[in-house]
TIDRENDREN-638657 format. One record per residue (C-alpha): residue number from 1; residue in one letter; x, y, z. Coordinates in Angstrom, 1 decimal, decimal comma, m for minus. Layout:
torza k=NUM | r=A | u=X | v=Y | w=Z
...
//
This chain:
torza k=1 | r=X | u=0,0 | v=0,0 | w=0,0
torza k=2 | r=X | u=1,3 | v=3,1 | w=m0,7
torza k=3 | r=X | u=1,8 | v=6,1 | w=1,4
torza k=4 | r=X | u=m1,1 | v=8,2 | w=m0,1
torza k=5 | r=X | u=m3,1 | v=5,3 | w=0,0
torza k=6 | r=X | u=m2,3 | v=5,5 | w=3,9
torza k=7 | r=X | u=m2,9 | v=8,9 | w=3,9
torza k=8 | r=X | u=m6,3 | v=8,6 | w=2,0
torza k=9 | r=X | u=m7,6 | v=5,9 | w=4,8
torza k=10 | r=X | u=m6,0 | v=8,6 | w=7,8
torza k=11 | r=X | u=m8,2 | v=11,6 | w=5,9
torza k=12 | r=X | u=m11,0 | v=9,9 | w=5,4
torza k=13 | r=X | u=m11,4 | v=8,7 | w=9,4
torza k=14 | r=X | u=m10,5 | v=12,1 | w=10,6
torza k=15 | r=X | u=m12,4 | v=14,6 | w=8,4
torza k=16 | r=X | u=m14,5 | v=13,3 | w=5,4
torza k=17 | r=X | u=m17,9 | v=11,0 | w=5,2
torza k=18 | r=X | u=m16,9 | v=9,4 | w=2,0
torza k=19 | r=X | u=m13,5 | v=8,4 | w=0,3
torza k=20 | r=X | u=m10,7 | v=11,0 | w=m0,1
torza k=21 | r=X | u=m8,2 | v=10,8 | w=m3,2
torza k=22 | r=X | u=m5,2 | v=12,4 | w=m2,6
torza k=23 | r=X | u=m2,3 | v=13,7 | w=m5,1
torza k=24 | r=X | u=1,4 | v=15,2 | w=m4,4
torza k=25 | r=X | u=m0,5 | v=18,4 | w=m5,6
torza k=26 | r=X | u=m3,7 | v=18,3 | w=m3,2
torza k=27 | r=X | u=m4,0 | v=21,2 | w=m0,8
torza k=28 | r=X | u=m6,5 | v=21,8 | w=2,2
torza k=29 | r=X | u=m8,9 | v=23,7 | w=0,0
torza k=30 | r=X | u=m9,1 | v=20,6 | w=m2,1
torza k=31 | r=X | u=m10,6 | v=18,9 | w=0,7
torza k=32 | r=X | u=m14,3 | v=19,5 | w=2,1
torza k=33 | r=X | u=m13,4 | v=19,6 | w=5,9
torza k=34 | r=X | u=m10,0 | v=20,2 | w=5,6
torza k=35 | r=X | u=m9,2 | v=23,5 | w=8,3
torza k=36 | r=X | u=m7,2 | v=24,6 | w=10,7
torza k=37 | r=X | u=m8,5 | v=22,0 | w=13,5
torza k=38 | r=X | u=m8,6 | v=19,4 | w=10,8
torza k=39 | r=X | u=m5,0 | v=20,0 | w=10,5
torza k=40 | r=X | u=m4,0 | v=19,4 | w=13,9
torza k=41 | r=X | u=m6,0 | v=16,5 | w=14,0
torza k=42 | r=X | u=m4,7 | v=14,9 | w=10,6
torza k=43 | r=X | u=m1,5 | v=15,8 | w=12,1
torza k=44 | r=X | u=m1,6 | v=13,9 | w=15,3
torza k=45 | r=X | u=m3,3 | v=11,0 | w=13,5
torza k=46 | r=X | u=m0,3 | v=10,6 | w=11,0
torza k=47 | r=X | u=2,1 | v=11,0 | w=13,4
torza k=48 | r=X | u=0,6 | v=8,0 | w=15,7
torza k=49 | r=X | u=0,2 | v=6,3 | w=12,5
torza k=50 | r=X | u=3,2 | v=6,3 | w=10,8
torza k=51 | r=X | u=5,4 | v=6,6 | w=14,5
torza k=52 | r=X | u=7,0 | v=10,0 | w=13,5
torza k=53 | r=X | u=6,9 | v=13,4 | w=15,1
torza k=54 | r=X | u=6,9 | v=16,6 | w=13,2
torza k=55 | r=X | u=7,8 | v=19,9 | w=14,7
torza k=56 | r=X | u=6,1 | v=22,8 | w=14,8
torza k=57 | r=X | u=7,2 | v=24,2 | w=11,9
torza k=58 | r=X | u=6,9 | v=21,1 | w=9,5
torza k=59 | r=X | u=3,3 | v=21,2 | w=10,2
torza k=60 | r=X | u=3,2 | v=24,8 | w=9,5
torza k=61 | r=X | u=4,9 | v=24,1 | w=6,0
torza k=62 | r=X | u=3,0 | v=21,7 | w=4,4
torza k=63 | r=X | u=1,3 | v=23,7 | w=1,2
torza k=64 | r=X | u=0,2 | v=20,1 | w=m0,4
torza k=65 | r=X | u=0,4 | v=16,4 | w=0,8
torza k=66 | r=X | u=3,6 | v=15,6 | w=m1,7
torza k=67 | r=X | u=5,1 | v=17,9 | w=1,2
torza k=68 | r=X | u=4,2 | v=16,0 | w=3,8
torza k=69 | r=X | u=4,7 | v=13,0 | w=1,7
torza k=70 | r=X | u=8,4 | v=14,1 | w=1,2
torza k=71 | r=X | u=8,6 | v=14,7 | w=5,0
torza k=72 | r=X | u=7,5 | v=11,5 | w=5,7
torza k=73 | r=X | u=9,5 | v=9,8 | w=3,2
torza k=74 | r=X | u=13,2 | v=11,9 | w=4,5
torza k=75 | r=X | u=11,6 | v=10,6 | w=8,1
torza k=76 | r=X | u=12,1 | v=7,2 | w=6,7
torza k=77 | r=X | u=8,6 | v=6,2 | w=6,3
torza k=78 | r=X | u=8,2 | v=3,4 | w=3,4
torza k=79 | r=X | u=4,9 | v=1,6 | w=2,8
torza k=80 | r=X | u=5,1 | v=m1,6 | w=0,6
torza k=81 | r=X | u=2,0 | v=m3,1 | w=m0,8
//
């Protein structure tokens, strides 16, 4: 499974009714739900699970999900189907 695939399920629990489909260039206004709250939220979520920790600033950063996908990826997060 692949990380956006991951990401999709994560999305989906914390902030939509119905299925989310997520690209490297999706951003929050892409997403019905998708606010500042949501953000925290999505954020802890991920971090639980994925077992990484972003800092204040990384969450802060993210313009699109390929940057938090690249984050996650130079974290060392790999998801294999």
């Amino acid at each position: 499974m692949s990380i956006y695939r991951e990401l999709e399920k994560i999305f989906e629990t914390v902030i939509s009714d119905g299925p989310v489909e997520l690209t490297a260039e999706t951003q929050s206004a892409d997403v019905p739900g998708w606010d500042s709250v949501a953000h925290i939220n999505l954020m802890v979520s991920i971090e639980q699970a994925f077992g990484v920790t972003f800092a204040s600033a990384e969450m802060a950063s993210f313009q699109r999900v390929g940057d938090l996908v690249e984050c996650l990826e130079r974290k060392g997060v790999s998801v294999s189907n």
